[in-house]
C-alpha positions as CSV (number, residue, x, y, z in Angstrom):
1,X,0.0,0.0,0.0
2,X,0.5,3.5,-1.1
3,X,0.2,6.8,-0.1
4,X,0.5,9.9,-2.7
5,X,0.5,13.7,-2.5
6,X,-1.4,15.7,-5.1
7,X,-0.9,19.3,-5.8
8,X,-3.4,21.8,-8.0
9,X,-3.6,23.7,-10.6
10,X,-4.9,27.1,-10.8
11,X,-8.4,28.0,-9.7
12,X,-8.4,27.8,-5.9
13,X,-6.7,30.2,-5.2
14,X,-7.8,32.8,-2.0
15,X,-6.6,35.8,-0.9
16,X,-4.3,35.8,2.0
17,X,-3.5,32.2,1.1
18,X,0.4,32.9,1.9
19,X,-0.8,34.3,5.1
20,X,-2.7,31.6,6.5
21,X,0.2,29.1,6.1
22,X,1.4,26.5,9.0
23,X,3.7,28.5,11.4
24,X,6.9,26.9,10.9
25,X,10.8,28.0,11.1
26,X,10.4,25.9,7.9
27,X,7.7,28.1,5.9
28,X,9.3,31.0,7.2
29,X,12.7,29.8,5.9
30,X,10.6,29.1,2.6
31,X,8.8,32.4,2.4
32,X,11.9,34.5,2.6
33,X,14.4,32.4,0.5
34,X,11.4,32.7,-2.0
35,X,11.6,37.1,-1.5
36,X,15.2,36.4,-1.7
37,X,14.9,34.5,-5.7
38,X,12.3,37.0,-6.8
39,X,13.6,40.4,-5.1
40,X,10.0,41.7,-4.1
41,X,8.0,40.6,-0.6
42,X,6.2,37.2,-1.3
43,X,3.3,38.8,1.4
44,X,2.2,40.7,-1.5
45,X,1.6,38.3,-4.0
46,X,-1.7,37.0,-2.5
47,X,-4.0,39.9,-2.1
48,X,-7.4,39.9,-4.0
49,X,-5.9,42.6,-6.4
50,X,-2.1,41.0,-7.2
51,X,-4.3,37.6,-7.6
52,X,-5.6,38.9,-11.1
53,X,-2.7,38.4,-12.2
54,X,-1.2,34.6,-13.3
55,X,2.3,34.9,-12.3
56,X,1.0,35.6,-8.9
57,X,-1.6,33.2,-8.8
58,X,1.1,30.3,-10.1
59,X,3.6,31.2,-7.5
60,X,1.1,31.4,-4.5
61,X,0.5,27.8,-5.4
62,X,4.0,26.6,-5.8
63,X,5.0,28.4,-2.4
64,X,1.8,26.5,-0.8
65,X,2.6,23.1,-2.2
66,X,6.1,23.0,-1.2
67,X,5.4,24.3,2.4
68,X,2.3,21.9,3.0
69,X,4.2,19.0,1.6
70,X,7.2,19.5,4.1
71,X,4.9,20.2,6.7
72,X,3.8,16.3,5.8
73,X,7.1,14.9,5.4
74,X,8.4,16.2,8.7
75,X,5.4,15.0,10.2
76,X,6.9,11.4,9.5
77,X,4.3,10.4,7.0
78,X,5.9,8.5,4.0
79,X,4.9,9.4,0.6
80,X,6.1,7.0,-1.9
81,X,4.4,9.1,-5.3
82,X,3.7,12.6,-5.8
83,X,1.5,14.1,-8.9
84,X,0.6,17.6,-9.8
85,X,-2.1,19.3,-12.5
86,X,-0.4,21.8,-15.1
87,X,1.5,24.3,-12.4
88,X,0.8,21.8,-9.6
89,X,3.4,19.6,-11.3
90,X,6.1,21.9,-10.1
91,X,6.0,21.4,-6.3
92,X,5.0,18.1,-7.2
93,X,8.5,17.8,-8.4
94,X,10.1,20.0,-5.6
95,X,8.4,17.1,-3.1
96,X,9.9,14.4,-5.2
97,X,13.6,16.2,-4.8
98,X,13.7,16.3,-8.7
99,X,13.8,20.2,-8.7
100,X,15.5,22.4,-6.2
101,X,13.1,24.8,-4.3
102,X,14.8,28.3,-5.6
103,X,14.8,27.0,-9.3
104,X,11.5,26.4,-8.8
105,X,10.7,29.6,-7.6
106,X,12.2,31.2,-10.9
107,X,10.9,28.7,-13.3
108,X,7.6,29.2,-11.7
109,X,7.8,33.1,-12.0
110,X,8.6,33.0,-15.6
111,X,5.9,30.6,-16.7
112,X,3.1,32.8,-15.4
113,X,4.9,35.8,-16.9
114,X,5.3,33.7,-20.5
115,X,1.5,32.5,-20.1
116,X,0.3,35.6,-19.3
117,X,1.8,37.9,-22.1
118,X,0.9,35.4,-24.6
119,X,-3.0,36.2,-23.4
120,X,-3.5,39.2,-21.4
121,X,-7.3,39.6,-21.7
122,X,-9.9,37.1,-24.0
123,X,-8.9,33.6,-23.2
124,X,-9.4,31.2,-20.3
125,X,-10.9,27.8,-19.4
126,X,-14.2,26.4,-18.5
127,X,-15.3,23.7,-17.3
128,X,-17.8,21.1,-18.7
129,X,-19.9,17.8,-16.9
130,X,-21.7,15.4,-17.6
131,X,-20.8,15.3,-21.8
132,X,-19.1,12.4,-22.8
133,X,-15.5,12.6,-24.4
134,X,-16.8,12.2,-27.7
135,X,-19.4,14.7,-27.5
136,X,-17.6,17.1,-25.8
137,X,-15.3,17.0,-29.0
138,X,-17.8,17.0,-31.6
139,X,-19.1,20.3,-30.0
140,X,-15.7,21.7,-30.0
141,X,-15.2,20.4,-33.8
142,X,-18.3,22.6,-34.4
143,X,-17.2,26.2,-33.0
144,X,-13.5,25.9,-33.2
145,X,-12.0,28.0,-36.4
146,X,-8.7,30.4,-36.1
147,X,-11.0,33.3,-35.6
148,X,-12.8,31.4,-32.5
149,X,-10.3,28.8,-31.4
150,X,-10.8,26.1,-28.5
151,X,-9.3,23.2,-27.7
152,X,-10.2,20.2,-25.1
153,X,-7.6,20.6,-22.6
154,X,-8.4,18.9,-19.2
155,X,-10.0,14.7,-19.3
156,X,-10.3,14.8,-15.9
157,X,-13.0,12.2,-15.6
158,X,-15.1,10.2,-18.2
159,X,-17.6,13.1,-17.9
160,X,-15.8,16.4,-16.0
161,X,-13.8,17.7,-18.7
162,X,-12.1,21.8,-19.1
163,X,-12.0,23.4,-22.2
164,X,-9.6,26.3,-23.5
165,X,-9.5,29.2,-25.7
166,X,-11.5,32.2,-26.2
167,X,-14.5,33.4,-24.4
168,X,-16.5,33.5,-27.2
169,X,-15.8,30.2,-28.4
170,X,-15.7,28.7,-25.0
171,X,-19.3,30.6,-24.7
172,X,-20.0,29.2,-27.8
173,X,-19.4,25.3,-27.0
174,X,-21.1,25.4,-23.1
175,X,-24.5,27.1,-24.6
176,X,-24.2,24.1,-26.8
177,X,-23.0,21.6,-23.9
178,X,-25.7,23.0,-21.9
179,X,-28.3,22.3,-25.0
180,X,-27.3,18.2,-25.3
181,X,-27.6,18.1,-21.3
182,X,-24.4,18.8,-19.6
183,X,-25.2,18.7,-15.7
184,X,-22.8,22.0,-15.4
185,X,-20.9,24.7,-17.4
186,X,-18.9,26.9,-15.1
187,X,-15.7,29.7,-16.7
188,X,-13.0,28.8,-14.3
189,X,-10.6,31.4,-12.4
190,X,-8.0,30.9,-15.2
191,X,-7.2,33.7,-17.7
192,X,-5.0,32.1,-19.7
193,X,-5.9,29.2,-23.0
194,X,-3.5,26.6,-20.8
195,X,-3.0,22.4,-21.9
196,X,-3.3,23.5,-25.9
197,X,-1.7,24.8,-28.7
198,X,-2.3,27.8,-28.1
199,X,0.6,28.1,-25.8
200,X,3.4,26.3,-27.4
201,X,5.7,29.0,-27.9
202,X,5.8,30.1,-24.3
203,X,6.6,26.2,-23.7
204,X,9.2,26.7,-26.2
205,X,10.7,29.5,-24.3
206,X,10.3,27.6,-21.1
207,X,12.1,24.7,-22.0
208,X,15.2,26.8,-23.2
209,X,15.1,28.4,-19.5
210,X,14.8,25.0,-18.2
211,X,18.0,23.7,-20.3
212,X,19.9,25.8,-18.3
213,X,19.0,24.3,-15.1
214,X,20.2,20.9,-13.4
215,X,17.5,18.7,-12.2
216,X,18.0,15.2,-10.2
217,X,17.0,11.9,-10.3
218,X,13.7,11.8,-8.0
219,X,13.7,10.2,-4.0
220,X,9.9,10.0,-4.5
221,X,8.1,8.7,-7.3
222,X,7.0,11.7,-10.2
223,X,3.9,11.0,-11.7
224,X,3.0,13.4,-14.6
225,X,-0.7,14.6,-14.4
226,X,-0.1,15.1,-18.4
227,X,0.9,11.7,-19.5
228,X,-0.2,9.8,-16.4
229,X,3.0,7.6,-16.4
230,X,5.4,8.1,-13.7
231,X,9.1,9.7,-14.6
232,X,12.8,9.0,-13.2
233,X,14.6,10.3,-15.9
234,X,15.1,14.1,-14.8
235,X,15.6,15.3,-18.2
236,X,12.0,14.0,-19.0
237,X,11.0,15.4,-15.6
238,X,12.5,19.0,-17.1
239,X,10.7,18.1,-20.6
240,X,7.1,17.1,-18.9
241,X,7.4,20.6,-16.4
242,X,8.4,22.5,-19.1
243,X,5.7,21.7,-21.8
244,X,2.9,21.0,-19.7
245,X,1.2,24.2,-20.3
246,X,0.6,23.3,-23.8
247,X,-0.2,19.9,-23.3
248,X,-3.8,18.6,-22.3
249,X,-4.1,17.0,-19.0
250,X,-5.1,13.4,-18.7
251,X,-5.3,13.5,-14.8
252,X,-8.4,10.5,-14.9
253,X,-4.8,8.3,-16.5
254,X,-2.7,9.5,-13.8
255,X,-5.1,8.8,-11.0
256,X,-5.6,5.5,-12.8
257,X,-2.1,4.7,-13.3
258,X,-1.3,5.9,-9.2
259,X,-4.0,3.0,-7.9
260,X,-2.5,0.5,-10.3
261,X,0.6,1.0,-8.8
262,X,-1.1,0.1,-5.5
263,X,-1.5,4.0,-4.3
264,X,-4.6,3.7,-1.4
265,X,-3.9,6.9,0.3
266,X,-4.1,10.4,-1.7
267,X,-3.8,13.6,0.3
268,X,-4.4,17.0,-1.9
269,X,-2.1,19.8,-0.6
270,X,-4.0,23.1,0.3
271,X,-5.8,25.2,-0.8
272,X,-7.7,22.2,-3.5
273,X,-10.1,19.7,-3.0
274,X,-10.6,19.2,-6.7
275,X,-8.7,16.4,-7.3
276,X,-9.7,14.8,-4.3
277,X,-12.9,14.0,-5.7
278,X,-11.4,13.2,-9.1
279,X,-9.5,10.5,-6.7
280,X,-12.0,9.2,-5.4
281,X,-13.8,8.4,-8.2
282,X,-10.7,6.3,-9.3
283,X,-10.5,4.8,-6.1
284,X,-11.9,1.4,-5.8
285,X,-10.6,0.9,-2.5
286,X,-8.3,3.1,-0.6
287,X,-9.2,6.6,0.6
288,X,-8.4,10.5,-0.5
289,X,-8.2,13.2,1.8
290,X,-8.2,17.5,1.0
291,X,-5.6,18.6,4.1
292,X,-7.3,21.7,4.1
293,X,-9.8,20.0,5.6
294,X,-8.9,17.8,7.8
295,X,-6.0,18.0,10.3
296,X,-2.5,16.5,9.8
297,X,-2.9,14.0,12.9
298,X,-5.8,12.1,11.0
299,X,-3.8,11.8,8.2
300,X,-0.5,10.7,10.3
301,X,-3.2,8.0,11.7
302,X,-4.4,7.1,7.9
303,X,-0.6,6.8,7.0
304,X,0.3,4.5,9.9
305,X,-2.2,2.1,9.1
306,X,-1.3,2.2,5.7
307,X,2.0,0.9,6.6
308,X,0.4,-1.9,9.1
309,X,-1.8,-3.2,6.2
């Protein structure tokens, strides 16, 4: 038996998030070597206002994950995998001691700057249940054209899928998903077109950043949330960070993949319960958690009789 970290991707976000972290001399250490990479006060990337903005949003969520997943690993609690969705990848792969913390920090920093720029204003993601694959793609097949482009970029069930690309098409393909009986259609708090075409150059520019930077063989297990297969190799680690934003996620494989490798204990890092239910849904037997909502000494207990079964 298995237990496995998960770490989000952009949408749940709050203000004050870096505030409301674990007291630690850990995330304290954390918060300032992170001031220290970027030369500007971390406590001011998470209000309502700086949260607009995607660089801010991504590097709230990499700071998190890292200091919620050492707050676990101190605790004593083995983790054997770790997996992350599009930026969640990142300190999925700072947990797995594939990617140092300050690289990450700089990597993470020029992503949302690169995804960003690409698409200031016009473009984002939405969500769509209760479609099947296929008829999620016919819709898109109907509305998407280089004036009104959208892509399917998140399978993260056999009916809970995200699509990306412009408002009007996206607005385009829910009315439509609505029309054939899709149980919900919801725009998501993304304003970029991520897991698609449309951002392969700012992969491309990615990837030559993270050429430059040494990456190591991982302690813990990487699984990638785009290919669902896990990854040793830290050159195909640096590869699967790097182009993730341009690649759809198949996070239903991943989860899949996780439980065939006999993972019975997933615990989502603040602040997302997302893919806890995802989890669950893969989970046959076995159990997945949200920390932010319940206390690290239930899931200390959860791990220990993992290891007794």
């Amino acid at each position: 038996m298995k237990l496995m970290l998960t770490f989000p991707g952009q949408g749940p976000q709050v203000p004050g998030m870096l505030h409301h972290l674990p007291v630690s001399d850990d995330a304290r250490a954390l918060l300032a070597q992170a001031t220290t990479v970027l030369g500007a006060p971390v406590d001011e990337l998470d209000s309502a206002e700086a949260l607009q903005s995607t660089r801010a949003v991504q590097l709230c969520l990499f700071i998190a994950g890292v200091v919620y997943a050492r707050q676990v690993l101190h605790a004593g609690i083995a983790v054997d995998m770790v997996s992350g969705l599009s930026i969640g990848a990142f300190p999925a792969a700072v947990c797995a001691g594939a990617l140092s913390y300050a690289d990450g920090v700089r990597l993470v920093a020029l992503r949302g700057e690169l995804m960003q720029q690409a698409y200031p204003e016009g473009y984002g993601l939405s969500a769509i249940a209760g479609l099947s694959r296929t008829q999620v793609e016919n819709l898109i097949a109907r509305i998407h054209s280089p004036a009104l482009p959208v892509y399917l970029a998140n399978l993260n069930a056999e009916d809970q899928f995200v699509i990306a690309g412009s408002v009007e098409a996206m607005t385009a393909v829910c009315h439509l998903a609505s029309e054939q009986g899709a149980s919900r259609t919801q725009r998501l708090a993304v304003s970029v077109p991520s897991h698609c075409e449309l951002l392969a150059g700012p992969a491309d520019q990615l990837a030559q950043a993270m050429a430059k930077v040494t990456l190591q063989r991982p302690e813990i297990a990487y699984l990638s949330g785009s290919t669902g297969r896990v990854i040793w190799q830290p050159e195909r680690i640096a590869e699967d960070l790097a182009r993730n934003m341009a690649r759809p996620v198949h996070w239903q494989d991943a989860m899949v993949s996780a439980y065939e490798r006999d993972v019975r204990l997933a615990i989502e890092m603040p602040p997302g319960t997302v893919l806890t239910g995802l989890t669950k849904r893969v989970m046959a037997q076995g159990e997945a958690l949200a920390l932010s909502q319940h206390p690290l000494s239930l899931i200390n207990t959860l791990a220990g009789r993992l290891m007794r079964d």
